[in-house]
C-alpha positions as CSV (number, residue, x, y, z in Angstrom):
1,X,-12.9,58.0,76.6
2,X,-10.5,56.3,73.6
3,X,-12.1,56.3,70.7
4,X,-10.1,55.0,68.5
5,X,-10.7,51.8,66.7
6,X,-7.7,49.3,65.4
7,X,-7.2,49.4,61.2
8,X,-6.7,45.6,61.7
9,X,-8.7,43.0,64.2
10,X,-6.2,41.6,66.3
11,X,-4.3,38.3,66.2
12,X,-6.1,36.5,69.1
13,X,-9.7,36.5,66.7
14,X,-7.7,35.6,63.3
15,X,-9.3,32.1,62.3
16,X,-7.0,29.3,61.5
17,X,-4.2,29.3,58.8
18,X,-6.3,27.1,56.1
19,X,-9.8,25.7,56.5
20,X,-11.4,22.8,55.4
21,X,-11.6,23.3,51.7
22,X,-8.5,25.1,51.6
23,X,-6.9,21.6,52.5
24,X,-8.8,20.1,50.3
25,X,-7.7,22.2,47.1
26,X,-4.2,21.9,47.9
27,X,-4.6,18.3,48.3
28,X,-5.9,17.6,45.0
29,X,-3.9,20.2,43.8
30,X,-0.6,18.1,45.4
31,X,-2.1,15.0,43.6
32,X,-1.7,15.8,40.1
33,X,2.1,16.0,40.8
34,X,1.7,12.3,39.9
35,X,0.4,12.3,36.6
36,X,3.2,13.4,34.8
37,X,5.0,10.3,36.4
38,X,2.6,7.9,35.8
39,X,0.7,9.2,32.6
40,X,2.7,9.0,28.9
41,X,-0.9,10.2,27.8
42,X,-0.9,13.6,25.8
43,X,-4.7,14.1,25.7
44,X,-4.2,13.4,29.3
45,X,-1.5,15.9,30.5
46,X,-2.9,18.4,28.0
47,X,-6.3,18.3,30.2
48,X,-4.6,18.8,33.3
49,X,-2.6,21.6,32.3
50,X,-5.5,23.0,30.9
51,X,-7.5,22.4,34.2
52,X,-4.9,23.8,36.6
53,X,-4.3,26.8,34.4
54,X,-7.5,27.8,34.2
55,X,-8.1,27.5,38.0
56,X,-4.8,29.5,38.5
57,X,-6.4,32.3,36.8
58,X,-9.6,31.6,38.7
59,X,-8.3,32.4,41.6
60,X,-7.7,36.5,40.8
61,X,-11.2,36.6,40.3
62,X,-11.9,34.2,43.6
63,X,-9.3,36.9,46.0
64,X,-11.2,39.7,44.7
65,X,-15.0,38.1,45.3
66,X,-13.9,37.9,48.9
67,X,-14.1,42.0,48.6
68,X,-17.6,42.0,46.5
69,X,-15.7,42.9,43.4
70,X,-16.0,41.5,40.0
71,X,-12.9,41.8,38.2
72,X,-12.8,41.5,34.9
73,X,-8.8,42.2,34.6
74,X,-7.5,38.3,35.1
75,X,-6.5,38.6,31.2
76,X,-4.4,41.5,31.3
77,X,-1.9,40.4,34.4
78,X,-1.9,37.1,32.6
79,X,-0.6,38.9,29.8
80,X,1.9,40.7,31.9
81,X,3.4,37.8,33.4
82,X,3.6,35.6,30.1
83,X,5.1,38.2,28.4
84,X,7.6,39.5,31.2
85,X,8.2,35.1,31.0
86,X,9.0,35.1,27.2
87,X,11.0,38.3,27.2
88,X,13.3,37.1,29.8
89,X,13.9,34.1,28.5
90,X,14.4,34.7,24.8
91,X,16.1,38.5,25.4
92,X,17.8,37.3,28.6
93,X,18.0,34.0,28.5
94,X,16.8,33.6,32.1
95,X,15.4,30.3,31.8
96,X,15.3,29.2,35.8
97,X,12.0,28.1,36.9
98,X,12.4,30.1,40.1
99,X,13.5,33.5,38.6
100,X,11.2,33.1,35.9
101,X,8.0,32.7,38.9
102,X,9.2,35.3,40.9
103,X,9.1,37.9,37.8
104,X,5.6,36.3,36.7
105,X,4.1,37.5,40.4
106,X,6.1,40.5,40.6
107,X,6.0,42.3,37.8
108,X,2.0,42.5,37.7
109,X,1.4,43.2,40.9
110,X,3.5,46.1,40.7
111,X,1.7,46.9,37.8
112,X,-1.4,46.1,40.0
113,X,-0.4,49.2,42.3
114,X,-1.1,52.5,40.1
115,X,-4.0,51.2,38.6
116,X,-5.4,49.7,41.7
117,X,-4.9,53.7,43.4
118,X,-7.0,54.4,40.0
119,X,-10.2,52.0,40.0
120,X,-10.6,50.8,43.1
121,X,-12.6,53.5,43.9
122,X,-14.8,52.2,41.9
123,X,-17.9,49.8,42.9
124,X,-20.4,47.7,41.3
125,X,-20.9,47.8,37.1
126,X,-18.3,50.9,37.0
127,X,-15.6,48.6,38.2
128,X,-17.0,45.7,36.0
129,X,-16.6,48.4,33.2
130,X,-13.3,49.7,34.0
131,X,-11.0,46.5,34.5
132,X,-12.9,45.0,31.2
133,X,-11.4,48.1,29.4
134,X,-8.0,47.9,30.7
135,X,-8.4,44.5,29.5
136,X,-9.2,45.6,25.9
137,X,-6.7,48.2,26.5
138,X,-3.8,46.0,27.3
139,X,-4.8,43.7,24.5
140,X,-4.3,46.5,22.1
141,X,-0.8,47.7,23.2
142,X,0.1,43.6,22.7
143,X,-0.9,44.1,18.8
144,X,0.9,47.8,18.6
145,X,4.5,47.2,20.8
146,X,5.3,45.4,17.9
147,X,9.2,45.5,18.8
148,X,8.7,44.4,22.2
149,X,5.5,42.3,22.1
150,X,6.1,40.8,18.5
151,X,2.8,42.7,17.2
152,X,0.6,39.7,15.7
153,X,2.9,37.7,15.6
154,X,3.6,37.2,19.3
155,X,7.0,35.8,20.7
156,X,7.3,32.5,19.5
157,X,10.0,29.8,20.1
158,X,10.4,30.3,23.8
159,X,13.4,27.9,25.2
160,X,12.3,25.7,27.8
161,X,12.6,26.4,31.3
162,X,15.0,24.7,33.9
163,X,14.9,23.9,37.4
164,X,18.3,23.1,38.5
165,X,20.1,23.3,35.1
166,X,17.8,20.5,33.8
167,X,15.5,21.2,30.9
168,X,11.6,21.1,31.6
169,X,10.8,20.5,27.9
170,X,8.9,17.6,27.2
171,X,4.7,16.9,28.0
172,X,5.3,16.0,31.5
173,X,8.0,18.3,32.4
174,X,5.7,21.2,31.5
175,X,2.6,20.0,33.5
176,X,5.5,19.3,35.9
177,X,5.7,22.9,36.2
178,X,2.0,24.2,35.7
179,X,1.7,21.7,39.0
180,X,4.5,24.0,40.6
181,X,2.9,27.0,39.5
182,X,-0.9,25.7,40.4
183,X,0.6,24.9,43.6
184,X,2.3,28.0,44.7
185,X,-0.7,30.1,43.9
186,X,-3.5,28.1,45.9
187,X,-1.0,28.5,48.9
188,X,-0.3,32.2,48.6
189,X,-3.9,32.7,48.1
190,X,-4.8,30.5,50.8
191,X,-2.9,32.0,53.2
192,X,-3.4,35.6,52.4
193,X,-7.5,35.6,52.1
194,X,-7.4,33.5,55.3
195,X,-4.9,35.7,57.2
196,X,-6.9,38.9,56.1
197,X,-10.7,36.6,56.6
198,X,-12.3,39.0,58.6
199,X,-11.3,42.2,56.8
200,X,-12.5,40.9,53.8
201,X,-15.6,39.8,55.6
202,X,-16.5,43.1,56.8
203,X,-15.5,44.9,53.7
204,X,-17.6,42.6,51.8
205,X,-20.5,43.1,53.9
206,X,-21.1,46.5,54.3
207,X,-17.6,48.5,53.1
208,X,-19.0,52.1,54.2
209,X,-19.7,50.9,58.2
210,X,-16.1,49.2,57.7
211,X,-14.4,52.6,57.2
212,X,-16.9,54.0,59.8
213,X,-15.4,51.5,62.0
214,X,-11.9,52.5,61.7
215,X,-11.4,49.7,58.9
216,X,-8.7,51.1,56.1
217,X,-10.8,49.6,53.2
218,X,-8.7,51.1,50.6
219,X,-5.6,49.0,52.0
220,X,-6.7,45.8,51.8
221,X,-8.8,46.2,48.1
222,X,-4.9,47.6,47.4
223,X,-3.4,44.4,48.8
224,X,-6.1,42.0,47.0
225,X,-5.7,43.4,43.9
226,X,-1.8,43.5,43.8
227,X,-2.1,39.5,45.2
228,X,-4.8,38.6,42.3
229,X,-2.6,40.5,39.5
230,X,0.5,38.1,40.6
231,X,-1.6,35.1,41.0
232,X,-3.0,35.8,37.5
233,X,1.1,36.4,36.4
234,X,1.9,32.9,37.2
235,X,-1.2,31.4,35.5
236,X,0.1,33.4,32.3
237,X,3.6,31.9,32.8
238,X,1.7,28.1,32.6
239,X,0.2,29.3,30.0
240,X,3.2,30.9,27.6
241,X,4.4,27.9,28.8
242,X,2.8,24.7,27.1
243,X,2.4,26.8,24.5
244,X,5.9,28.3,24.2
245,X,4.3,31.2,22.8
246,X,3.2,34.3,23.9
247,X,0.4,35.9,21.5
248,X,-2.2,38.5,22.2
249,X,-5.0,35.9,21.4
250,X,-4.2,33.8,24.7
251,X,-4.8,36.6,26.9
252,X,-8.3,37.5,24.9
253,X,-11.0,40.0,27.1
254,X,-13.6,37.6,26.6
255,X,-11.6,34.6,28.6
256,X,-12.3,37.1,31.4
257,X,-15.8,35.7,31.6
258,X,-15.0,32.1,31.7
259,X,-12.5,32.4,34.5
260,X,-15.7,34.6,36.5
261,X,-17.6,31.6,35.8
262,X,-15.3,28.7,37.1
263,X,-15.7,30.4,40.1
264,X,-19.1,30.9,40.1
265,X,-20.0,27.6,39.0
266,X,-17.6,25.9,41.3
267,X,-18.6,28.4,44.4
268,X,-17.3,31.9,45.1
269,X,-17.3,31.1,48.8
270,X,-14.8,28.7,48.5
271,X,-11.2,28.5,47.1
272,X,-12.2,25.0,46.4
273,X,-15.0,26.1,44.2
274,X,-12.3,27.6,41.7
275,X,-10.7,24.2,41.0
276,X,-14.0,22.6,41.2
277,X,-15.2,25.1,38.3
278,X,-12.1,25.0,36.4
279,X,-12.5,21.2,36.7
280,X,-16.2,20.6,35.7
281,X,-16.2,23.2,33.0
282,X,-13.1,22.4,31.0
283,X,-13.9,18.9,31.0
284,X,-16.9,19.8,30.1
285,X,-15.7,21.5,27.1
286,X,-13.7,19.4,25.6
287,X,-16.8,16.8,25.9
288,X,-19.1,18.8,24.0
289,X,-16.6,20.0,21.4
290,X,-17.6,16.2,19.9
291,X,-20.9,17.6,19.4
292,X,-19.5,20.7,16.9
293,X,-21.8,23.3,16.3
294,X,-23.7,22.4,19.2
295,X,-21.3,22.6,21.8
296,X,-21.7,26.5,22.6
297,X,-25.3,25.9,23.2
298,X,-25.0,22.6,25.3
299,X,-22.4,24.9,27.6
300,X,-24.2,27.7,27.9
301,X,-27.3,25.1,28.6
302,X,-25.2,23.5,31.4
303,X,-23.9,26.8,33.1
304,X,-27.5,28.1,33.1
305,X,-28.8,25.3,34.5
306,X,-25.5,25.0,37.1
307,X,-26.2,28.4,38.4
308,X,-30.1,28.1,39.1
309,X,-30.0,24.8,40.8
310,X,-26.8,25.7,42.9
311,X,-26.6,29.0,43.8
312,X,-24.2,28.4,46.3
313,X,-22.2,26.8,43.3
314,X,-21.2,22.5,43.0
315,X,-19.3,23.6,46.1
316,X,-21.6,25.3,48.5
317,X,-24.5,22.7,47.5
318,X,-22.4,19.9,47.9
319,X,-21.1,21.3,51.6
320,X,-24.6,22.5,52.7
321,X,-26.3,18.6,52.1
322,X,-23.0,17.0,54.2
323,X,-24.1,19.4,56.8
324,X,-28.0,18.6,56.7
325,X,-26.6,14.8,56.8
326,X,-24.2,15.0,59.7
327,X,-27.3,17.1,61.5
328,X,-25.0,20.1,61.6
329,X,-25.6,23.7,61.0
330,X,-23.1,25.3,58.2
331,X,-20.8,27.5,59.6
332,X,-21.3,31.1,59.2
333,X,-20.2,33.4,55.9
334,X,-17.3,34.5,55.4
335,X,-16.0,34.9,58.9
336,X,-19.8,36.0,60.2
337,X,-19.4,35.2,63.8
338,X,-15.4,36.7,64.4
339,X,-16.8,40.2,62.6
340,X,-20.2,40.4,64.1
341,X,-21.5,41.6,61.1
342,X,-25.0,41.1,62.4
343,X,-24.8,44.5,64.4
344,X,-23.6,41.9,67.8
345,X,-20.1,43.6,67.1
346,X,-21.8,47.3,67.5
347,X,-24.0,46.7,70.8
């Protein structure tokens, strides 16, 4: 009798390249290509730069949710990429879009590699604990590599990038590129947490009877955590980017916990929900900054109330009523019905 049992589900039960909401986010993601052509507004293009960056970040924590993790370490490869951005450019003068992206994504998910062989044995609150430290940790070597990082100071006066030898340097230009960037990342995590759906599914659902199974857990929380660290890189490049700056105060531990609640808000389940987040809460933001002191409270106020009347996030709630109107059942979690992860797969 063979008793061995495959490290990866075959091809033949591997759903399809994107679903439904995974069209959906690149869609709208495609669409703001058109506001820098047809917008001359800067509270405008400011917003949507603002928007897509912070659902570019969103989406380390989103790859990393699909393993039952919390990661609180978005900030830190953020840092990694911006900086690796601003160093080649004003040390090198590597100013091509292209070369400048590929560094972004590379360099931190190299970085990703050790410290993922560290802490990913971790689980629950430890590894809450542990990637908010390396957080604090990596914000602290940005204020003490003075001579590399610029201390306090930051790198500032970063020359403007180029795609083809033409300068990206004015308001459009730059959400020009933050579209680019927005863009690459929902397809690279689009294609990688649908390719590896099922893993993730089972890992997510019970991790231990995965490994019983023959699943290499360890692998694909490896894999995740490199992918999320060079997603994160290019939403630090966007970033360094409008700003033309790189200073430890962008990269802040505490902006962990609004890119954890874009994608709560806007649904976990769902890539979508990290744009939808990223949408509804920035916007939401900048509204209630009118109200001054107030506006911390009225946020808070609104998550609260976002959280305990969809817990399935805007995204799940929205998704779960088309369903109950259509006279449809919603589809099964996370890849449910491939895995057999109600003990079908065991019998």
């Amino acid at each position: 009798m063979n008793n061995r049992v495959p490290k990866s589900l075959p091809a033949e039960i591997r759903p399809s390249l994107f679903s439904g909401h995974d069209w959906i986010a690149l869609a709208i993601v495609c669409l703001t290509f058109v506001i820098p052509f047809t917008s001359t507004n800067p509270q405008v293009l400011s917003q949507t730069n603002l928007i897509l960056i912070a659902a570019t970040a969103a989406l380390g924590v989103y790859i990393m949710q699909r393993l039952d993790l919390m990661s609180f370490a978005v900030p830190s490869f953020m840092a990694i990429g911006g900086y690796t951005v601003a160093l080649l450019s004003m040390k090198l003068q590597l100013t091509d879009v292209f070369v400048l992206a590929a560094a972004a994504f590379l360099m931190p998910a190299l970085c990703a590699i050790p410290l993922g062989a560290l802490i990913l044995r971790l689980k629950g609150v430890y590894f809450v604990l542990v990637t908010f430290v390396l957080t604090e940790i990596v914000q602290l070597l940005l204020f003490e590599a003075g001579p590399i990082t610029g201390g306090s100071n930051g790198l500032v006066g970063m020359p403007a990038v180029k795609i083809f030898g033409m300068e990206l340097w004015d308001n459009p230009h730059v959400l020009l590129t933050t579209c680019g960037l927005a863009f690459v990342s929902f397809i690279v995590t689009s294609v990688f947490t649908r390719w590896f759906r099922s893993e993730f599914a089972a890992i997510e659902t019970n991790d231990v009877l995965a490994e019983s199974l023959g699943l290499a857990a360890w692998k694909y929380k490896a894999m995740a955590f490199s992918v999320a660290a060079g997603v994160s890189g290019l939403a630090g490049f966007a970033l360094v980017n409008m700003l033309l700056t790189a200073h430890p105060s962008s990269f802040a531990p505490m902006s962990s916990v609004n890119y954890i609640t874009y994608t709560i808000v806007g649904g976990k389940a769902s890539i979508l929900g990290t744009l939808i987040g990223a949408l509804l809460l920035v916007s939401a933001t900048d509204y209630f900054a009118l109200s001054g002191e107030m506006s911390p409270g009225l946020f808070g106020l609104l998550i609260i109330v976002v959280t305990m009347v969809a817990r399935g996030g805007v995204v799940g709630v929205v998704s779960g009523l088309l369903y109950r109107l259509a006279g449809q059942s919603p589809p099964l979690k996370n890849g449910e019905q491939d895995l057999g992860v109600n003990g079908e797969k065991g019998q």
